[in-house]
C-alpha positions in Angstrom: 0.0 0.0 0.0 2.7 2.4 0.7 3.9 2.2 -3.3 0.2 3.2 -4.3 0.2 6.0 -1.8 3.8 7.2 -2.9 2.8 7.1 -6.2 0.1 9.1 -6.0 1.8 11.8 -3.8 4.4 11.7 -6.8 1.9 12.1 -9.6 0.2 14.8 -7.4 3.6 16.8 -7.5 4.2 16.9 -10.9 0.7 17.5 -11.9 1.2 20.8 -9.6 4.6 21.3 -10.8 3.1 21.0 -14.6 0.3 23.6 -13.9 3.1 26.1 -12.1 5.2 26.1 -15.7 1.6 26.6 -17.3 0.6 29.4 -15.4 4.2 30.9 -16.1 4.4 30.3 -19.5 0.7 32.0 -20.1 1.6 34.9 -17.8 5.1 35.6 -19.8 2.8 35.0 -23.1 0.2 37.6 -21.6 2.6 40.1 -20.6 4.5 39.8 -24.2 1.0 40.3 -26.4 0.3 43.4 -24.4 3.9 44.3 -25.0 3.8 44.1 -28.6 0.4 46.0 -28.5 1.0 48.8 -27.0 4.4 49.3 -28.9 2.0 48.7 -32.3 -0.2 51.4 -31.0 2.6 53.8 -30.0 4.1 52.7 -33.8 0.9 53.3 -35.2 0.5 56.8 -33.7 3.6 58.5 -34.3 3.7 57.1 -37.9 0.4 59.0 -38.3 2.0 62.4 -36.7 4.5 61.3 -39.2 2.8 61.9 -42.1 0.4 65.1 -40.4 4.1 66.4 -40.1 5.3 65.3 -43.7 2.0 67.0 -45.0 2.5 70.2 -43.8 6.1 70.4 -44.5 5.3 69.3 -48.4 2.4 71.5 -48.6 4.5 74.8 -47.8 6.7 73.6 -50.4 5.4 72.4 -53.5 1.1 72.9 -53.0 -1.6 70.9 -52.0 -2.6 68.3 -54.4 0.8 67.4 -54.7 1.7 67.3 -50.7 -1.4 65.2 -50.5 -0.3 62.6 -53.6 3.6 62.3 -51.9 2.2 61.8 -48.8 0.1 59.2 -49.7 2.5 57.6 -51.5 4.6 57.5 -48.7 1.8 55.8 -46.8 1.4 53.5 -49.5 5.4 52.1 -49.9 5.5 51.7 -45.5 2.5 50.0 -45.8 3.8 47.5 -48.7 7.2 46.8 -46.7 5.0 46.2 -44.0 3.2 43.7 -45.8 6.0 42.2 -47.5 7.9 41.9 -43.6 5.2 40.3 -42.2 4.0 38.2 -45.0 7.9 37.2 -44.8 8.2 36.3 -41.4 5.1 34.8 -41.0 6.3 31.6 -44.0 
């Protein structure tokens, strides 16, 4: 009887021993989503007073329609390396 009883005190362990690494792992996975959210966000925001910025410089230089067409242009090439980085790493 003490073998049964030893073996489940020993199964016991490792199933709590299992569910402690699970817990950490999630918690570590948890903290790194929000991580990488909020830095998207904060990526996502200063590209935008990026090109706000860019705007106004270009429209003070060479007119409106054409400050509007360069910015967007811009907008259009970081969002293509964007897509071809991601579509990259994700393969």
């Amino acid at each position: 009887m003490a073998n049964i009883s030893e073996f489940i005190v020993s199964v016991v362990e490792l199933v709590e021993a299992q569910a402690d690494d699970i817990r950490h792992s999630f918690f570590k996975s948890a903290s790194g989503f929000l991580l990488t959210v909020t830095a998207t966000v904060l990526a996502i925001i200063g590209f935008i007073f990026f090109l706000v910025g860019l705007n106004i410089l270009l429209v003070s230089i060479i007119g409106e329609v054409a400050a509007y067409l360069s910015t967007s242009f811009v907008a259009f090439i970081a969002a293509f390396i964007i897509y071809k980085v991601a579509s990259w790493k994700a393969r």
